[in-house]
C-alpha positions in Angstrom: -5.7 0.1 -9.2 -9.1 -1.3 -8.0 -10.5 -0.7 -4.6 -10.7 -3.8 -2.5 -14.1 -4.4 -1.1 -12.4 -4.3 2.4 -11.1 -1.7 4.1 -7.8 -1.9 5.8 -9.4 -1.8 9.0 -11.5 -4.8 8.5 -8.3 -6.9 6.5 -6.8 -6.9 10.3 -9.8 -7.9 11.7 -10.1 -11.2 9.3 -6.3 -11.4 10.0 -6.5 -10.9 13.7 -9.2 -13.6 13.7 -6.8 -16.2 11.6 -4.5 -15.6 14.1 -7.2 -16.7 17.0 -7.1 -20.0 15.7 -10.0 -20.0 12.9 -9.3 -22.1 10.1 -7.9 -20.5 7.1 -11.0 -22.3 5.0 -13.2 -21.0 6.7 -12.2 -17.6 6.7 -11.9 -17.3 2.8 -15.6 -19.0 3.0 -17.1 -16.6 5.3 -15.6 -13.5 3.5 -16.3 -14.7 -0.1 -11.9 -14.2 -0.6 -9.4 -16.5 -2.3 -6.7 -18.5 -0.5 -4.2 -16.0 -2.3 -6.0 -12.5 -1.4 -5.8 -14.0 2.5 -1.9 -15.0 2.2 -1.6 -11.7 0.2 -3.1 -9.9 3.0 -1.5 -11.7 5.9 1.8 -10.6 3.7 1.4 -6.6 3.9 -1.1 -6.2 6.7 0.8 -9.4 9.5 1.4 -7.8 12.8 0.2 -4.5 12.2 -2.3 -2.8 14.5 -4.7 0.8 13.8 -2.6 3.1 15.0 0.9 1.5 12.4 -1.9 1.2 9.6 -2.9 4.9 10.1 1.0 6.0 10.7 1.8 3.6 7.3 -1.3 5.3 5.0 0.6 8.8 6.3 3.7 7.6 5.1 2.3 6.7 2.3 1.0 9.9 1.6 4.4 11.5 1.9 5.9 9.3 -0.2 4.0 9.6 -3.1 4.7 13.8 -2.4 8.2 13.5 -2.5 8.2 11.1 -5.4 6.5 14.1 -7.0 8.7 16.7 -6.3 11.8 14.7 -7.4 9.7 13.6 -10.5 9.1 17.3 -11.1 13.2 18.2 -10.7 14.4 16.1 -12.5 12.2 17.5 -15.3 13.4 21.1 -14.9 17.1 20.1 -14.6 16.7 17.9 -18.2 15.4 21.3 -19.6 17.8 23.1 -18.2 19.9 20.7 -19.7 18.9 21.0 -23.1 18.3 25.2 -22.7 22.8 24.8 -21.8 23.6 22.8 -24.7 21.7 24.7 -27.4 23.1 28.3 -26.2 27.2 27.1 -26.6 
């Protein structure tokens, strides 16, 4: 996936600045980004403050663990599996 040239941190500060009352326009204009990146953004990052951005990357973290670890048992159960059916 390809790193944005924004941090998170600084997507809630163009967010939190939309939702001052600057114009959309002029938002994309002063930070060089497409009307679909800022309605992207405002999608995943609305409403969320430092603190639920650090607890969300934490989460995230966690996530992608225990997607690893099921990934990973599955695996051995499927040889396990096939070891069963090959010794009857």
């Amino acid at each position: 996936m390809k790193k944005s040239r924004f941090s998170e941190e600084q997507i809630i500060a163009v967010l939190k600045e939309g939702e001052s009352g600057v114009k959309v326009s002029e938002l994309i204009r002063k930070y060089g980004i497409s009307d679909a990146t800022y309605y992207k953004w405002k999608t995943k990052y609305a409403g969320l403050s430092e603190s639920d951005l650090r607890r969300l990357r934490i989460l995230e973290v966690e996530n992608a663990k225990l997607k690893n670890i099921v990934a990973d048992l599955t695996l051995d159960v499927k040889t396990l599996q096939e070891i069963n059916k090959k010794n009857w």
